[in-house]
Backbone as CSV, one residue per row, in Angstrom:
resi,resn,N_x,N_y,N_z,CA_x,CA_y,CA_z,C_x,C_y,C_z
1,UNK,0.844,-1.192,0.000,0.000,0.000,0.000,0.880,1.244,0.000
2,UNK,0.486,2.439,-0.498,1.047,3.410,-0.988,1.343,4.343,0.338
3,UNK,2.195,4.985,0.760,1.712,5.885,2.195,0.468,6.804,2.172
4,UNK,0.466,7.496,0.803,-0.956,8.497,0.800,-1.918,7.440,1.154
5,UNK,-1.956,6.265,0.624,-3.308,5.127,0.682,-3.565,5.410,2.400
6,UNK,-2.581,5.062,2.948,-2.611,4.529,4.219,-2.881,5.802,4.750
7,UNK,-2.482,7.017,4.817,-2.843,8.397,5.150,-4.276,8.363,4.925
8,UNK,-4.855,8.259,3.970,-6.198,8.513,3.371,-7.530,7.397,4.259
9,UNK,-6.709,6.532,4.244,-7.731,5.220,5.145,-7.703,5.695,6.577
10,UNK,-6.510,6.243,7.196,-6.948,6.578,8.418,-7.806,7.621,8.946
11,UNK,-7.416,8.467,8.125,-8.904,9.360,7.928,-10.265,8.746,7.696
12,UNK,-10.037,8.430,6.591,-11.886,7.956,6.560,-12.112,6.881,7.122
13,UNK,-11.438,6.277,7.917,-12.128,5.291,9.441,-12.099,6.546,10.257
14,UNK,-11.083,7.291,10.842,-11.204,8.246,11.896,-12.792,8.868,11.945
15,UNK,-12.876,9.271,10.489,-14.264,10.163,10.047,-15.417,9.340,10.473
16,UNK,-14.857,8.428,10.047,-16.753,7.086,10.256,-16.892,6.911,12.046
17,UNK,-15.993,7.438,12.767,-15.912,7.251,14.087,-15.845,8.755,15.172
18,UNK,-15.922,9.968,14.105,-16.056,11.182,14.903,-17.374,11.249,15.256
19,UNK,-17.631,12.024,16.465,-18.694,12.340,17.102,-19.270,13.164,16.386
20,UNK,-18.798,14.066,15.582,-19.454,14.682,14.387,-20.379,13.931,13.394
21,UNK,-20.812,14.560,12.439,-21.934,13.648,11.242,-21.038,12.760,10.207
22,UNK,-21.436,11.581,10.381,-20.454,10.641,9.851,-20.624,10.099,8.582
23,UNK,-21.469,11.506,8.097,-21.317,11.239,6.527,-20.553,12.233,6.254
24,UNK,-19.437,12.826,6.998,-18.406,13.697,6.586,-16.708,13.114,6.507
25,UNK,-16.259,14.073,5.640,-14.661,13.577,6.153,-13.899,14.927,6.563
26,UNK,-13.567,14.843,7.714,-12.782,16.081,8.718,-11.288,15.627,8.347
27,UNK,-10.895,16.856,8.149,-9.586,17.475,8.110,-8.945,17.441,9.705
28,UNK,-8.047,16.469,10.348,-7.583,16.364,11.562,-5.732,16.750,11.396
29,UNK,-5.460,18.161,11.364,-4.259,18.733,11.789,-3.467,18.166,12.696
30,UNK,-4.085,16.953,13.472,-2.647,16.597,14.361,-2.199,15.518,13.695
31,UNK,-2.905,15.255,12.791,-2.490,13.132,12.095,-2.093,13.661,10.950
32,UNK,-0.775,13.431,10.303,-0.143,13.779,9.103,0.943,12.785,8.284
33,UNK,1.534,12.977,7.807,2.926,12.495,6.781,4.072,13.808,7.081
34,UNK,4.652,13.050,8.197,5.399,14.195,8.625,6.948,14.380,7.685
35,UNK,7.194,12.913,7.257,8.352,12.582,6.461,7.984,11.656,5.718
36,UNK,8.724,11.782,4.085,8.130,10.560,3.560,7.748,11.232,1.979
37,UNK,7.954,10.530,1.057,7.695,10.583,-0.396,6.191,9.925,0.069
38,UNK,5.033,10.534,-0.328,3.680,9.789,-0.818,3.619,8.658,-1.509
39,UNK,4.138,7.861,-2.379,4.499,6.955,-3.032,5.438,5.843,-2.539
40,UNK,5.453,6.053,-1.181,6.676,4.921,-0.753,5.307,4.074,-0.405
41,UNK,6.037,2.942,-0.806,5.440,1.442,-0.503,5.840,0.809,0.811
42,UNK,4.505,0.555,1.430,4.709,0.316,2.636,4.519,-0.850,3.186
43,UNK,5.130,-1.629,3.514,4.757,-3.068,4.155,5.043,-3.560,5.337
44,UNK,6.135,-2.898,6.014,6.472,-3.009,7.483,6.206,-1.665,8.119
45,UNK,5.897,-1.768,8.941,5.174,-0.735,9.938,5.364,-0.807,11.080
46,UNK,6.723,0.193,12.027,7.065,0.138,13.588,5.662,1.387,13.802
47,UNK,5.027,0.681,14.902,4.084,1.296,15.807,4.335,2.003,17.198
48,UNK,4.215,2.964,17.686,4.530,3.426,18.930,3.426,4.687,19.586
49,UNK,3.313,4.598,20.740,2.890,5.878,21.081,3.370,7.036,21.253
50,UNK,4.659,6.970,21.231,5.199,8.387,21.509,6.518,8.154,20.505
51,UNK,6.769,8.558,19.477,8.127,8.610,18.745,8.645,10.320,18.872
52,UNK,9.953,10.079,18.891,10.764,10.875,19.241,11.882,10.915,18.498
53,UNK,13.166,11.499,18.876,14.831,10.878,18.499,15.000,9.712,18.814
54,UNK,14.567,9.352,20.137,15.709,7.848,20.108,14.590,6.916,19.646
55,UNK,13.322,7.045,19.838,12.444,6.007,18.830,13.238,6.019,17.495
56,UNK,13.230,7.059,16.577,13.741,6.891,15.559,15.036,6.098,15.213
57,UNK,15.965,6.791,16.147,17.339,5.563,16.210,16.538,4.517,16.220
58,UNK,16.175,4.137,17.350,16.055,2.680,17.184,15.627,2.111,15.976
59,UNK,14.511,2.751,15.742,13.724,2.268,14.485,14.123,2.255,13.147
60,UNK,15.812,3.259,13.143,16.921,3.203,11.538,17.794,1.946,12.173
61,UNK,18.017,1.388,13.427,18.932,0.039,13.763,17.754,-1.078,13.245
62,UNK,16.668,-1.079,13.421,15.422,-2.129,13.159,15.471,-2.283,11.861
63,UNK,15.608,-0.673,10.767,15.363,-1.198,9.335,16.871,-1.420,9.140
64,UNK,17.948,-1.219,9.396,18.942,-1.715,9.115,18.940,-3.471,9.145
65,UNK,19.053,-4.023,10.438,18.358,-5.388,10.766,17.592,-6.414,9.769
66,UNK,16.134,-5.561,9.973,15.179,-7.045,9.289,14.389,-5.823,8.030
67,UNK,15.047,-4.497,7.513,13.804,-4.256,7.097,12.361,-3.074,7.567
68,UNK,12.451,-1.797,7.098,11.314,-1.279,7.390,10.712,-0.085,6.690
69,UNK,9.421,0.255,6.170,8.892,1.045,5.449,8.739,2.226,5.927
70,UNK,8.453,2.188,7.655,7.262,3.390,8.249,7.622,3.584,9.551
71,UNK,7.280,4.591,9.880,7.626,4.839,11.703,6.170,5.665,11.518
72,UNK,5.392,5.042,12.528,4.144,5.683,12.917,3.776,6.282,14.589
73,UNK,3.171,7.059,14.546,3.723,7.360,16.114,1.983,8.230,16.408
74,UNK,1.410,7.477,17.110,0.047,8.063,17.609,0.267,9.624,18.153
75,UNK,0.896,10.242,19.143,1.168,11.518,19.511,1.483,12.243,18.490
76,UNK,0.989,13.430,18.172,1.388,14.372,16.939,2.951,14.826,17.092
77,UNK,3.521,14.981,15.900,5.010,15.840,16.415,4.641,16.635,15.178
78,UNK,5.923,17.687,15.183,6.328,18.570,13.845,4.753,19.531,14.073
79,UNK,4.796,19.790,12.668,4.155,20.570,12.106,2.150,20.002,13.099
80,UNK,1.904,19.310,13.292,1.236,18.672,13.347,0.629,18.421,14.963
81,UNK,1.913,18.792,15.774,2.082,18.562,17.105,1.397,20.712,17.154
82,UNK,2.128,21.529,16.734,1.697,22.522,16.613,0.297,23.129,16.084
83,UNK,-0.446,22.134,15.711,-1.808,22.301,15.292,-2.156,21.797,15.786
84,UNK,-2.346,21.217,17.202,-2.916,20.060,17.693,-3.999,21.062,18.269
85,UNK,-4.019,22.088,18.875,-5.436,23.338,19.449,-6.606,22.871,18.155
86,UNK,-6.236,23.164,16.709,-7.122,23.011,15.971,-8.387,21.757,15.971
87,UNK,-7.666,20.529,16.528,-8.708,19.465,16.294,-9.758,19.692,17.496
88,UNK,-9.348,20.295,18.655,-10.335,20.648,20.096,-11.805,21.061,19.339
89,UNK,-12.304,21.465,18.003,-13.281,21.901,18.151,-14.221,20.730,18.721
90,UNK,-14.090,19.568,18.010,-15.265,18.845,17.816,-15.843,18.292,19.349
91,UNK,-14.992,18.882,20.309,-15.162,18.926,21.489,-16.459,19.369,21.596
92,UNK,-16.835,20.461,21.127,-18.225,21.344,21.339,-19.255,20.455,21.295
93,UNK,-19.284,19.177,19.850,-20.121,18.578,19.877,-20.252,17.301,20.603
94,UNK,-19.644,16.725,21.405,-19.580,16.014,22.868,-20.189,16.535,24.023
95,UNK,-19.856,17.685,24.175,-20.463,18.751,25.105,-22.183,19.064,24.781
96,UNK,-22.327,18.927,23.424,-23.886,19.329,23.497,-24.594,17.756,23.024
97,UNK,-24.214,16.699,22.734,-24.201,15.639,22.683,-24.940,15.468,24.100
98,UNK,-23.772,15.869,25.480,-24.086,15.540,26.589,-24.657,16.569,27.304
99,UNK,-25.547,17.521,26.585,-26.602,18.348,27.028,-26.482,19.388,27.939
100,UNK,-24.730,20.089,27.256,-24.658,21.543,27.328,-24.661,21.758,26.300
101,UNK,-25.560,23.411,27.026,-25.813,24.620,26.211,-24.357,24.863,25.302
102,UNK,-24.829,24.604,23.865,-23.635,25.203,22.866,-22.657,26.420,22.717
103,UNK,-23.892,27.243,23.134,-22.889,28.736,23.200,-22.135,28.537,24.078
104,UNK,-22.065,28.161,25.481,-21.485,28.331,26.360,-20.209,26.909,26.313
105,UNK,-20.704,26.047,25.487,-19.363,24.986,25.839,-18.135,25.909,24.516
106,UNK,-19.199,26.442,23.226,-17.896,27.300,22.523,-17.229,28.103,23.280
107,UNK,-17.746,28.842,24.061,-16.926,30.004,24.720,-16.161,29.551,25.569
108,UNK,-16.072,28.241,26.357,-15.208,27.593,27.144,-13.904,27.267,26.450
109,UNK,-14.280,26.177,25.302,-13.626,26.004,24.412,-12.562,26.808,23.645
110,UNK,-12.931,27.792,23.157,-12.320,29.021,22.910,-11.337,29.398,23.423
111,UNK,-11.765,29.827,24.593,-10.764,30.278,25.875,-9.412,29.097,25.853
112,UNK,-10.086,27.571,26.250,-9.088,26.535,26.161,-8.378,26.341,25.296
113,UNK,-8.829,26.616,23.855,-8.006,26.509,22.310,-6.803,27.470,22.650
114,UNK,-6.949,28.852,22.299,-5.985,29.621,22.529,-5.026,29.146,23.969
115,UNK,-5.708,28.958,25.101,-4.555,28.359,26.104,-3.780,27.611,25.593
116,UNK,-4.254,26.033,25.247,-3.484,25.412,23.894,-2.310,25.839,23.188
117,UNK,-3.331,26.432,22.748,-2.140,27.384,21.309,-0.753,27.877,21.897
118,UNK,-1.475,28.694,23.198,0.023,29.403,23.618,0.642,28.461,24.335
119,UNK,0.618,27.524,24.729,1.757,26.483,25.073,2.182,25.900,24.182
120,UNK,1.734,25.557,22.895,2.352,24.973,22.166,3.600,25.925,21.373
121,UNK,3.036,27.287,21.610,3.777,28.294,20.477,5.476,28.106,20.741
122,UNK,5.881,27.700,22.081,7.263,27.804,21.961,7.825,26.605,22.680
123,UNK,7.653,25.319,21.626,8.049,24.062,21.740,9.015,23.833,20.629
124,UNK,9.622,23.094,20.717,10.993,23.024,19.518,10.330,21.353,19.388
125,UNK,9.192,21.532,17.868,8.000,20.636,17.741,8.912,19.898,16.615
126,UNK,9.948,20.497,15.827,10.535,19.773,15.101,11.655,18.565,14.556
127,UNK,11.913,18.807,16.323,13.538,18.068,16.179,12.899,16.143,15.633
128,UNK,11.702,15.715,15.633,11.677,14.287,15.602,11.638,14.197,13.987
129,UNK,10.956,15.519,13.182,10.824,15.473,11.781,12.217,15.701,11.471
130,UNK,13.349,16.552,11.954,14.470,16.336,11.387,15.132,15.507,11.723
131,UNK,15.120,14.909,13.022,15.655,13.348,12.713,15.487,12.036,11.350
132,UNK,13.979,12.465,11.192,13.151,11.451,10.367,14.027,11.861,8.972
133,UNK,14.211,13.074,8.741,14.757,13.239,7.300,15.902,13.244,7.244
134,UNK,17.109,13.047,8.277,18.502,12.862,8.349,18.914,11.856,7.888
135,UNK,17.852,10.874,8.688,17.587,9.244,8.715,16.876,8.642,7.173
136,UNK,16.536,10.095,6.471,15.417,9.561,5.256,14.688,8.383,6.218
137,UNK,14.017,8.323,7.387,13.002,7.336,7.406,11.734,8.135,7.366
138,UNK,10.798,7.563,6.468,9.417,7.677,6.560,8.479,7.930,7.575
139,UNK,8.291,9.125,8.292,7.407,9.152,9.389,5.937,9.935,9.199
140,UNK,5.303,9.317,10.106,3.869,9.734,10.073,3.277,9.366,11.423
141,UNK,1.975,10.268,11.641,1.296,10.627,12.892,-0.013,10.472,12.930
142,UNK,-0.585,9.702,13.471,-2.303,9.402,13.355,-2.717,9.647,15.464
143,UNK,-3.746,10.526,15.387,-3.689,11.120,16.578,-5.489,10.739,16.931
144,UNK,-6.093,11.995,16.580,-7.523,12.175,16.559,-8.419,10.572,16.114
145,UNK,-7.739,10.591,14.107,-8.285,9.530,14.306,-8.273,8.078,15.222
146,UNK,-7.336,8.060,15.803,-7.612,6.383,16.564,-8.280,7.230,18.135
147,UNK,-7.850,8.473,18.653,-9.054,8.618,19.655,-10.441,8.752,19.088
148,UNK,-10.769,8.921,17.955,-12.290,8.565,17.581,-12.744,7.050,17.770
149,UNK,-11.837,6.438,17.080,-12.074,4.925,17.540,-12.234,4.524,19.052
150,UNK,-11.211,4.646,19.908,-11.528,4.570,21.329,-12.619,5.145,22.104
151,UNK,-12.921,6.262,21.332,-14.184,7.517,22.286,-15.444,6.663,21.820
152,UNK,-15.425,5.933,20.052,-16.641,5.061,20.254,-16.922,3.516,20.837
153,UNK,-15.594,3.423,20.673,-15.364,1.881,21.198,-16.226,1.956,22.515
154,UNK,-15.769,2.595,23.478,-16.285,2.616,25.117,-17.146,3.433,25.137
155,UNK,-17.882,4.199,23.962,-19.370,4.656,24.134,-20.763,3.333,24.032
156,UNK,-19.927,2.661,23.181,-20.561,1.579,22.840,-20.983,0.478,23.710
157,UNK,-19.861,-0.130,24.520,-19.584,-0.990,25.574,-20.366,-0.272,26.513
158,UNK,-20.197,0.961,26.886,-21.135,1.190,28.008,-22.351,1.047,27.955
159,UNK,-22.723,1.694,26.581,-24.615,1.672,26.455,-24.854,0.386,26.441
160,UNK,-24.114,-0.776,25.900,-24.215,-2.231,25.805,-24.760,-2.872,27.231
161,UNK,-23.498,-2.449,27.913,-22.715,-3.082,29.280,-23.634,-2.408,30.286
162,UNK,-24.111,-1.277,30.123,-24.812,-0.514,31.322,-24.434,-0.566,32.648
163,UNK,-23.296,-0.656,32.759,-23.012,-0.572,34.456,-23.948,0.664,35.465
164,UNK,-24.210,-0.288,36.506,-25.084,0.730,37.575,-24.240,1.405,38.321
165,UNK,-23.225,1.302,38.839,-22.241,1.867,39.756,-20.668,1.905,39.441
166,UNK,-20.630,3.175,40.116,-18.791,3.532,39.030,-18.026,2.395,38.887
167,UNK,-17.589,1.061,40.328,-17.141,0.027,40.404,-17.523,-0.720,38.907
168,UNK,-18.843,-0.569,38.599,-19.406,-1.063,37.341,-18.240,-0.785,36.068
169,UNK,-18.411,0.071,36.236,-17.707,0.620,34.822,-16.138,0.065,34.812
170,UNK,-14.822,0.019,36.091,-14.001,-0.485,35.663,-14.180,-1.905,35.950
171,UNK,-15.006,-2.481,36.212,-14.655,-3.798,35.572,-15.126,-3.852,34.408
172,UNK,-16.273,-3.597,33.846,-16.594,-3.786,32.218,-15.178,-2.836,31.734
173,UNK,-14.476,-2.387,31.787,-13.578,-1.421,31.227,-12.166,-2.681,31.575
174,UNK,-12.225,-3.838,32.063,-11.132,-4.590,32.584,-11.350,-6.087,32.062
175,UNK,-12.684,-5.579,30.765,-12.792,-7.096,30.280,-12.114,-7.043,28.713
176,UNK,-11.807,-5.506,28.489,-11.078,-5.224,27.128,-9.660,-5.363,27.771
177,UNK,-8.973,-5.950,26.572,-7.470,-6.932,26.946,-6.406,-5.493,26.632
178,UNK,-6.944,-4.416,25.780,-5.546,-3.364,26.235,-5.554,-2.629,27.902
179,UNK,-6.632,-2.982,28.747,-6.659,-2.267,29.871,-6.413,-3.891,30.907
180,UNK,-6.880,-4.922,30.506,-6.341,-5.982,31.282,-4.598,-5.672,31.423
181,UNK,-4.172,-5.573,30.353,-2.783,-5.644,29.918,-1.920,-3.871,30.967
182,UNK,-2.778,-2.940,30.786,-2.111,-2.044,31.689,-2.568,-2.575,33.361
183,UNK,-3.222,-3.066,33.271,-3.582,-3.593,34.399,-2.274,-4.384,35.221
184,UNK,-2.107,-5.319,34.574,-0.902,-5.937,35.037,0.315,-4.908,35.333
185,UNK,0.735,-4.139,34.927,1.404,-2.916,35.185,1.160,-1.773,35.724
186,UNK,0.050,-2.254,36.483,-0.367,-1.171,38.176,-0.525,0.187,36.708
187,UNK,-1.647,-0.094,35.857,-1.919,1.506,34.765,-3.197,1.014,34.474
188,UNK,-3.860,0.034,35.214,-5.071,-0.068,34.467,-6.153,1.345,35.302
189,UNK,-7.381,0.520,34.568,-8.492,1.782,35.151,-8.974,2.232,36.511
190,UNK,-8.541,3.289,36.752,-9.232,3.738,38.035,-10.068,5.002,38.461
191,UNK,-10.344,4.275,39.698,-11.912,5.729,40.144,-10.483,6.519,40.650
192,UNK,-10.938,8.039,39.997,-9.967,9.142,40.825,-11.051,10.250,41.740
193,UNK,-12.191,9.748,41.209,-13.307,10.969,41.735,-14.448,10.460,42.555
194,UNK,-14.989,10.155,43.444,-16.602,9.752,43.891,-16.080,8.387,44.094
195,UNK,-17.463,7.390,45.417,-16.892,6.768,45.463,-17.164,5.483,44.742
196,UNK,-16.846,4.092,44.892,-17.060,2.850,44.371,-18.720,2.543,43.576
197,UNK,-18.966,3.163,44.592,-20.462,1.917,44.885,-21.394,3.489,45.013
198,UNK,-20.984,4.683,44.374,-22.195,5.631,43.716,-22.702,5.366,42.680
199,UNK,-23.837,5.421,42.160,-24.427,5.047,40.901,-24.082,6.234,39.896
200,UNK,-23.799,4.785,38.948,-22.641,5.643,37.306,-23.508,6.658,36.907
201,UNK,-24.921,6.466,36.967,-25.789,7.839,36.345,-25.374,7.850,35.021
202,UNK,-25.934,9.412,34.558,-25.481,9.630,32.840,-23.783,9.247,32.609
203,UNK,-23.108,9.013,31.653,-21.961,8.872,31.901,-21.859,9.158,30.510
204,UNK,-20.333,10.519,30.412,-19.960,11.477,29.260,-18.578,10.476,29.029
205,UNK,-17.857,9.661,27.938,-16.658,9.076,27.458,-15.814,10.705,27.045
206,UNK,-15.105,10.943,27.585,-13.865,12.137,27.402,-12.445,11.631,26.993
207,UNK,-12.857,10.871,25.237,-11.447,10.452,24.601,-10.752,11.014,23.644
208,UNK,-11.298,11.991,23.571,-10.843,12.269,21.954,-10.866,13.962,21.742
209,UNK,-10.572,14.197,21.192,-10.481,16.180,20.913,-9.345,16.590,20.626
210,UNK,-8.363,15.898,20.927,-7.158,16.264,20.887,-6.152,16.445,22.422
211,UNK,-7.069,17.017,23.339,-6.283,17.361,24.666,-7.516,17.583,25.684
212,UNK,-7.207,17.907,26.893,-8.330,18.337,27.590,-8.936,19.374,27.383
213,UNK,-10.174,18.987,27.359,-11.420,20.758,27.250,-10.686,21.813,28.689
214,UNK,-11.598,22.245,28.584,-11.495,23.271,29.995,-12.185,22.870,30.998
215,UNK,-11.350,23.489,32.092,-11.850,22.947,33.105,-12.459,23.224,34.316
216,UNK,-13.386,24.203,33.679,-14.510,25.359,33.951,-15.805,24.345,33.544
217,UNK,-15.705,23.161,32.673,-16.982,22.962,31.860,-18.054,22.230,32.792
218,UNK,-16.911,21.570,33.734,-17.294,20.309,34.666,-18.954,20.386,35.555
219,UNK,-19.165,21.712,36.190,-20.380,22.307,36.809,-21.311,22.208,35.550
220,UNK,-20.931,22.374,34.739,-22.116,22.494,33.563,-22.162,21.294,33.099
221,UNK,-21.377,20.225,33.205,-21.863,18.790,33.030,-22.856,18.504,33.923
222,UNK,-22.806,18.419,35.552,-23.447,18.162,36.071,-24.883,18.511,36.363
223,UNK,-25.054,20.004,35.963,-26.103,20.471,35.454,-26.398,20.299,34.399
224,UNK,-26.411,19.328,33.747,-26.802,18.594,32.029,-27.484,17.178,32.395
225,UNK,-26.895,16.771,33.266,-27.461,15.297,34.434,-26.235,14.703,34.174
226,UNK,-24.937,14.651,33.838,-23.820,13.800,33.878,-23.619,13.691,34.948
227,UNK,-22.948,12.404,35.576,-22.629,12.280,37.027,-21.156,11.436,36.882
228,UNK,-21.086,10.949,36.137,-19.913,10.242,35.475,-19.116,10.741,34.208
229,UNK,-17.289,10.363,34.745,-16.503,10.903,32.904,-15.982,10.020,33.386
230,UNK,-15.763,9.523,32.292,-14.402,8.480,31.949,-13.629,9.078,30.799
231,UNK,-12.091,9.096,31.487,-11.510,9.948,30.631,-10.117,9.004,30.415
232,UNK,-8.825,9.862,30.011,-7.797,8.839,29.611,-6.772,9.165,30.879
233,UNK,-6.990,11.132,31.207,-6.058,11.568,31.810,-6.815,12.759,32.233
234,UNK,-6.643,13.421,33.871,-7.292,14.408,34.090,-5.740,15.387,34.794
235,UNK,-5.811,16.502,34.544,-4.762,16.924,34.846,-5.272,17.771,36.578
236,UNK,-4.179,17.989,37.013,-4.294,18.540,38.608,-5.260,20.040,38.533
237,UNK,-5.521,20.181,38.095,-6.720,21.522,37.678,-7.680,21.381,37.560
238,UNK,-7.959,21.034,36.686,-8.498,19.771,36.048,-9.699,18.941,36.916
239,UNK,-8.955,18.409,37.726,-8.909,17.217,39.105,-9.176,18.086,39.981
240,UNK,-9.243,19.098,40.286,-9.698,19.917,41.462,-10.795,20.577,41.140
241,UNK,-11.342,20.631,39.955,-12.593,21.105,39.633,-13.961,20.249,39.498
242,UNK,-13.433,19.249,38.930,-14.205,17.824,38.964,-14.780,17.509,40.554
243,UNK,-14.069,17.599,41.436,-14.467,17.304,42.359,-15.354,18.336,43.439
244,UNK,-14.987,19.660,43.060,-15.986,20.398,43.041,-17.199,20.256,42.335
245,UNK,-17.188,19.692,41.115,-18.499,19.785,40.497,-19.571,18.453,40.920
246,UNK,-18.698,17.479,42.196,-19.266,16.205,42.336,-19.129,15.470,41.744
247,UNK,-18.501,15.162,40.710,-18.972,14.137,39.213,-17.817,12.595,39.865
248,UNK,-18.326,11.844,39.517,-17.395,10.599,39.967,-16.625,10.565,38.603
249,UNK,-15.277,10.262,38.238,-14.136,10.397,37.304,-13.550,8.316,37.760
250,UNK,-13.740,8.063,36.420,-13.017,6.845,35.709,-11.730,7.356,34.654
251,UNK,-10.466,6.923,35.002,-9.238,7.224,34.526,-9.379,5.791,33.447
252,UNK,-9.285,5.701,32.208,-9.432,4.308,32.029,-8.017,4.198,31.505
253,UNK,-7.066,5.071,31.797,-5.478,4.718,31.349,-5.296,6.140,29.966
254,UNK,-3.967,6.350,30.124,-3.639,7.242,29.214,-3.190,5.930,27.700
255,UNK,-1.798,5.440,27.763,-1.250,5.071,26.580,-1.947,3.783,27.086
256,UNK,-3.259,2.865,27.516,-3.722,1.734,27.483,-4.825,2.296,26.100
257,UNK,-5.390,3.647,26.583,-6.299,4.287,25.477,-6.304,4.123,24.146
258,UNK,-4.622,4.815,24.511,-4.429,5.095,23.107,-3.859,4.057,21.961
259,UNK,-3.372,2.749,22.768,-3.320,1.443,22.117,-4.521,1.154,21.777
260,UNK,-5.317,0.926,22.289,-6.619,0.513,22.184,-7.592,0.994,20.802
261,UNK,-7.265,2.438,20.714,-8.054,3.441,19.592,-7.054,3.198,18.184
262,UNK,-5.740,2.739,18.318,-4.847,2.133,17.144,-4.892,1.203,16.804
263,UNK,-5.570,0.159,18.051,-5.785,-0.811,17.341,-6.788,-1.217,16.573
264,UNK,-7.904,-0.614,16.999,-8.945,-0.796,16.204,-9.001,0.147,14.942
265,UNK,-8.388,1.204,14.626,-7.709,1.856,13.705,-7.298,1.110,12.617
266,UNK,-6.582,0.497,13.269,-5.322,-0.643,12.371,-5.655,-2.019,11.826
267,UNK,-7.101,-2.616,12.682,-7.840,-3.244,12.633,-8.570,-3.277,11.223
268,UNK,-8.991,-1.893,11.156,-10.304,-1.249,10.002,-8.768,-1.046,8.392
269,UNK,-7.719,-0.461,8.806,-7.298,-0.517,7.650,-6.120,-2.160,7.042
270,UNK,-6.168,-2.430,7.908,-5.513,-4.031,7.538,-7.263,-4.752,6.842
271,UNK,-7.723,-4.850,6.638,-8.820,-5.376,6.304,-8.617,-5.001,4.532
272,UNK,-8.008,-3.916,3.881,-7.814,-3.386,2.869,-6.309,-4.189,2.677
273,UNK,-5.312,-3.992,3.330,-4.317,-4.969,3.055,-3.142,-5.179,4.706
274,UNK,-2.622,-6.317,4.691,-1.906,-6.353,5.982,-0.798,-6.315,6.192
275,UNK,-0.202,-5.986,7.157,0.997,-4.971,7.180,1.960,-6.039,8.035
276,UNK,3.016,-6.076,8.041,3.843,-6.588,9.077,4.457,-5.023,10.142
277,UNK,3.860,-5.391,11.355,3.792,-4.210,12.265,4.878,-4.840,13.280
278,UNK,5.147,-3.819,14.079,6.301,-4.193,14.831,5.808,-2.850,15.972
279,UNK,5.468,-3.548,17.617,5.527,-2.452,18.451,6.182,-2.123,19.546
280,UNK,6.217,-0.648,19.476,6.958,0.097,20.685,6.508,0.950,21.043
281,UNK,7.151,1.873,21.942,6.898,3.124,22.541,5.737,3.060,22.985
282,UNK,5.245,1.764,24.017,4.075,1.735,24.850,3.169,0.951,24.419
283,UNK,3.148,0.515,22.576,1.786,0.477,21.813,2.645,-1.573,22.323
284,UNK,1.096,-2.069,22.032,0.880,-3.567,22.054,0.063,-3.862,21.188
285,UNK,0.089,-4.188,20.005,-0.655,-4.689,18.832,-1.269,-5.605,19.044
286,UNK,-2.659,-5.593,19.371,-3.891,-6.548,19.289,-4.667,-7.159,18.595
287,UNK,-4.872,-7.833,17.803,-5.995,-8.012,16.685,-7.277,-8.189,17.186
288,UNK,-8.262,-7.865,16.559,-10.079,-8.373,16.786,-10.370,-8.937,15.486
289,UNK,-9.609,-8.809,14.434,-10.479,-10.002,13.135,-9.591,-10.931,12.344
């Protein structure tokens, strides 16, 4: 398969899995072809969650070795890592999904984008793309789309699974084998907010947008009837507002997530053709078909 091919498929699975209208295809600024002729033929594929410099070393000693087409890396870098504020919109529509007022989750939003923005503005976002082209290895970044996959994966399981009480939720959240698997490594899912044995109530999945919303929004969840988030990662701000707002908080793992949303990613485009994958940087390659 061609790299544009493979660029192009992850999008339109990402698309068939945004919370947006899924007879669209969204433009996602953090998932790109950061290095790489469009036309390179791709058949081996190192997987990781976080690539960097020394991912890359490793991964020019690997194709030296046995062989390799691609370095793929779920976290945005380069050009791509710097647009990452842009994908936060579709946040808005999660937020009114879960029955806040629109105007007011944009104006939250807003505020949070630009926060975004200005942290990202003075990051030195490039050094992994000039590794990649020192190295001439082929790199690329799929972000949004595989958190679309994960944000529906466990929207799904829940409405399925219906757990009555937060306890509910991580065990149905401990019968999927990428959170068994952080599990064993003291990272699986946990209550950080409310206790065991409160009832899960409405429950909002917080996987995907790109980064965290704001964290002002939380009172206005609960006044929507949410009583439950399950999220990947809540930051200390964040986490102190939540608990002001009452809401019981399910952590269901940061990089267990984000394996999870690649794999089923990877799942949907191996079905078109199959890749010999190779993983690191956190990721554990799973199959479901």
């Amino acid at each position: 398969m061609k790299l544009s091919r493979l660029y192009q498929l992850a999008i339109k699975y990402g698309s068939l899995r945004d919370p947006r209208n899924r007879n669209r295809s969204f433009n996602y600024a953090d998932s790109a072809i950061l290095y790489g002729r469009a036309d390179t033929e791709v058949k081996k594929i190192i997987v990781g969650i976080d690539v960097e410099v020394g991912e890359l070393l490793l991964a020019e000693e690997i194709r030296k070795k046995q062989g390799l087409d691609l370095v793929m890396s779920h976290h945005p870098e380069g050009f791509a890592y710097a647009s990452l504020y842009q994908v936060m919109q579709l946040q808005v529509d999660v937020l009114k999904k879960a029955g806040v007022n629109e105007a007011i989750a944009q104006k939250l939003l807003d505020e949070r984008k630009l926060e975004v923005e200005r942290r990202l503005l003075p990051q030195n976002h490039t050094r992994p793309v000039d590794a990649a082209r020192l190295l001439d290895l082929p790199f690329m970044c799929v972000h949004t789309p595989a958190d679309n996959h994960v944000y529906a994966f466990i929207n799904n399981l829940m409405a399925k699974r219906k757990p009555k009480t937060v306890k509910d939720i991580v065990s149905v959240l401990l019968d999927v084998p990428e959170y068994q698997l952080a599990e064993k490594s003291f990272t699986g899912p946990k209550i950080i907010a409310g206790s065991p044995h409160r009832m899960s109530g409405k429950i909002l999945v917080d996987m995907t947008g790109g980064t965290e919303g704001s964290k002002d929004v939380f009172d206005k969840l609960y006044k929507a009837g949410v009583r439950t988030l399950i999220a990947m990662h809540l930051g200390e701000e964040h986490f102190k507002k939540v608990k002001d707002a009452n809401l019981n908080v399910v952590i269901a793992g940061h990089i267990s997530s984000d394996t999870l949303g690649l794999n089923l990613l990877l799942d949907n485009i191996e079905r078109e053709e199959a890749f010999q994958i190779t993983s690191f940087s956190g990721f554990n390659r799973i199959k479901r078909n």
